[in-house]
N, C-alpha and C positions, 0 to 999 in steps of 0.2 A: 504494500500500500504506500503511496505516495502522496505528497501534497502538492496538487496540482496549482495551485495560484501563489505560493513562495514568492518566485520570481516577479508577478505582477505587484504585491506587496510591498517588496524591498522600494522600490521607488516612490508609492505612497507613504510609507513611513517616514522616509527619508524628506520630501517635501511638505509631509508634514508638521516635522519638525523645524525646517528650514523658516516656514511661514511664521510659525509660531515666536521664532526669534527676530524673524522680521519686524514683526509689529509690535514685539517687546521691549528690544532695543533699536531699531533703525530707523522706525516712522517716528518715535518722539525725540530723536536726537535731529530731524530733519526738519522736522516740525517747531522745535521748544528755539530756546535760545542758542547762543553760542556752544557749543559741545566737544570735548577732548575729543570723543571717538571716532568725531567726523574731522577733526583737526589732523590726529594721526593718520587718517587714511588719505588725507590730499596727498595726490602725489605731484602733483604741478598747480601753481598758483600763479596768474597775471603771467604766464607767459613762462617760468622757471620752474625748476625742481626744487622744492621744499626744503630744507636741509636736509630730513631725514631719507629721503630716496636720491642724494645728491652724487650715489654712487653710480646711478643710472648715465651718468653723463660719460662715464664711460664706453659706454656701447653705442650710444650715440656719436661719438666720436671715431 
C-alpha cells in the first residue's frame, strides 16, 4: 500500500507555510514604518550597492 498524493502534498505544505510567513513578517514590514528587515534585504539603493552586498561589485566588474 502506498500513498498516492505524498508528492502533491509536499508542495502544498510547503507554500503553505511560505504564505503564512509572508503575511507575518513581510506585508507589515512593507506596510508599517521604517523596518530593519527590509533594510537588510536592499541590495541596491539610488542607483549602488548597499554596503552590505558591496561585495557584489565584484562580479560586476
Amino acid at each position: 500500500m502506498t500513498i498516492d498524493n505524498l508528492p502533491s502534498e509536499l508542495p502544498r505544505d510547503a507554500s503553505t507555510a511560505f504564505g503564512e510567513q509572508l503575511l507575518k513578517y513581510v506585508f507589515p514590514a512593507l506596510l508599517g514604518p521604517h523596518n530593519e528587515i527590509l533594510e537588510r534585504a536592499t541590495i541596491a539603493q539610488n542607483g549602488q550597492l548597499c554596503p552590505r552586498f558591496a561585495y557584489l561589485a565584484d562580479y560586476v566588474a
